[in-house]
N, C-alpha and C positions, 0 to 999 in steps of 0.2 A: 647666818644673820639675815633677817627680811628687814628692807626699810619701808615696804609700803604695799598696804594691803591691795588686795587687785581691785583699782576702780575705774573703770571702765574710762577712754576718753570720748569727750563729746565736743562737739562743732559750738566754738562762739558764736553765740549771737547778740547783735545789739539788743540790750534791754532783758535778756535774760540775766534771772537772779544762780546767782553760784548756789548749790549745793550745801549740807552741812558739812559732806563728807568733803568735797573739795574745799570747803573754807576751813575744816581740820587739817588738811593737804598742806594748804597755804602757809600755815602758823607753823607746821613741823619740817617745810622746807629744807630751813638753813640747818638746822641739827639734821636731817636723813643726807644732805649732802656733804656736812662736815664727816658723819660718821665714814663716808665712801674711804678716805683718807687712812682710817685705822683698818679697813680690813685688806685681808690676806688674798692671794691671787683666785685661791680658790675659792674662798666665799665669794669673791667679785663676778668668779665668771658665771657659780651659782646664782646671782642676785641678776645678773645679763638675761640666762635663760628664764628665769622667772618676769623679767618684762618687757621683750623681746618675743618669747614665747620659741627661743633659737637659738642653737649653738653660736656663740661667738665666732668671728672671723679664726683661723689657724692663726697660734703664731702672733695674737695681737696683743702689742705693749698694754703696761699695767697703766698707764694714762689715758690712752684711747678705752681701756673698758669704764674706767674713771668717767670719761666724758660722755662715752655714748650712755651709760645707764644715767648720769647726769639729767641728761638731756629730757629720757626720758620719763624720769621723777619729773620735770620741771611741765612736760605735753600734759603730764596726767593733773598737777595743780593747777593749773594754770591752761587749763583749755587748749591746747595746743595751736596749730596754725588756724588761719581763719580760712574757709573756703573758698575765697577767692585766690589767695596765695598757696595753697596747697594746687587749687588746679592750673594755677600758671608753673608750678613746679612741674606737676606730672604731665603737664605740654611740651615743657623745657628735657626734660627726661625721655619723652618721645622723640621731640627734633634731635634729639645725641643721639639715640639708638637707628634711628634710620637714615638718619644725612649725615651725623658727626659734626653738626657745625650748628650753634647755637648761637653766635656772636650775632645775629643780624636780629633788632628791635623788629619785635614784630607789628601790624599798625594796629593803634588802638581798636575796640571792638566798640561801635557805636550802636547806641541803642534808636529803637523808633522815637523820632520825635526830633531829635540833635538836629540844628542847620548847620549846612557847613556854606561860609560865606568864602566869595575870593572875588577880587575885584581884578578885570582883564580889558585892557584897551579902551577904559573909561565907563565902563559897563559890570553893577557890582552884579553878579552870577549869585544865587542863592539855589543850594540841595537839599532838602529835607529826607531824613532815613524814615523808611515806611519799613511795618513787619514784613515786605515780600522783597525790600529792595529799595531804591533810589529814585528821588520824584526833580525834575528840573526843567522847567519849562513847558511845564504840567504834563511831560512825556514820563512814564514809567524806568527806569534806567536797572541794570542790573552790575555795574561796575563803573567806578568813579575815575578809570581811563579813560572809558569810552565817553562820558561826560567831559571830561580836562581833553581829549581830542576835539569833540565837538565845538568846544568852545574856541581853540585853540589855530586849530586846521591842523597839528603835528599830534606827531606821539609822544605823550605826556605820559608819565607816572601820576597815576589820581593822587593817590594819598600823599604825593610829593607836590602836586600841584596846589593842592588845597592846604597844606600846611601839616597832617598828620605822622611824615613820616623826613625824617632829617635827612638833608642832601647837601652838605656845608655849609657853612656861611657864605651868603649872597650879599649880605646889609654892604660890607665893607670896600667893596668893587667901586672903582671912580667913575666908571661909565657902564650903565646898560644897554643894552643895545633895544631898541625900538620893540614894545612887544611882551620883550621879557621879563617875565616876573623875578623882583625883585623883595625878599625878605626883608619885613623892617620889624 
């Protein structure tokens, strides 16, 4: 049994118009997914290779083939991930395969043009992202350390200094000490 003829998936974009064949997709959704339910192991893992383009895992329960072909009925109607989240996946996928440890927010990627404001011993500091790097105090910068030290006189985490990257909560402390930045 085939639920779905092979249509290629393609990248959303804002303001692109769907397809006919994808807005056929759409409409036969919930019936090509109800039908996953009535078929038998071996049609399943048939209908796997057919959109997968792969043998199923060894050994993989009749639910998991249920969901993963799911799944993939749902990328092919419905456009699948958007580009920006596919490639924070395949970043996320890189940091597991070569360090094993994924838990740590990476800092946001800032485009040319963003100011990053922080105000330090009564003097507000203003950075602007240029396409080659970091502009502050109309000197060129190439990392937002060596600016949060500059400013600073210690060694400061940039992106921890300017607000881009979380270091606990600071608001709640009953006393700062002279100096120190303080999160509000």
């Amino acid at each position: 049994m085939t639920l779905l003829d092979d249509v290629p998936a393609t990248d959303s974009t804002a303001g692109a118009s769907a397809s006919p064949a994808r807005v056929g997709l759409r409409m036969e959704l919930p019936s090509r997914l109800a039908a996953l339910g009535a078929m038998d192991r071996d049609a399943l893992i048939a209908e796997w290779k057919r959109q997968f383009r792969a043998a199923p895992p060894d050994r993989i329960r009749r639910d998991l083939l249920e969901l993963g072909i799911a799944w993939k009925l749902q990328e092919k109607a419905l456009s699948g991930l958007k580009k920006a989240i596919a490639s924070e996946l395949r970043e996320l996928a890189e940091a597991l395969a070569t360090t094993g440890d994924i838990r740590r927010a990476r800092a946001p990627r800032l485009k040319p043009g963003a100011r990053l404001v922080r105000e330090w011993g009564g003097i507000t500091h203003e950075v602007t992202v240029t396409e080659g790097g970091l502009l502050w105090n109309g000197k060129a910068w190439t990392s937002l350390s060596a600016i949060a030290g500059e400013i600073t006189g210690a060694h400061w985490s940039g992106p921890r200094f300017f607000g881009l990257a979380g270091g606990g909560k600071t608001a709640g402390r009953s006393k700062a000490r002279e100096g120190e930045p303080v999160d509000a």
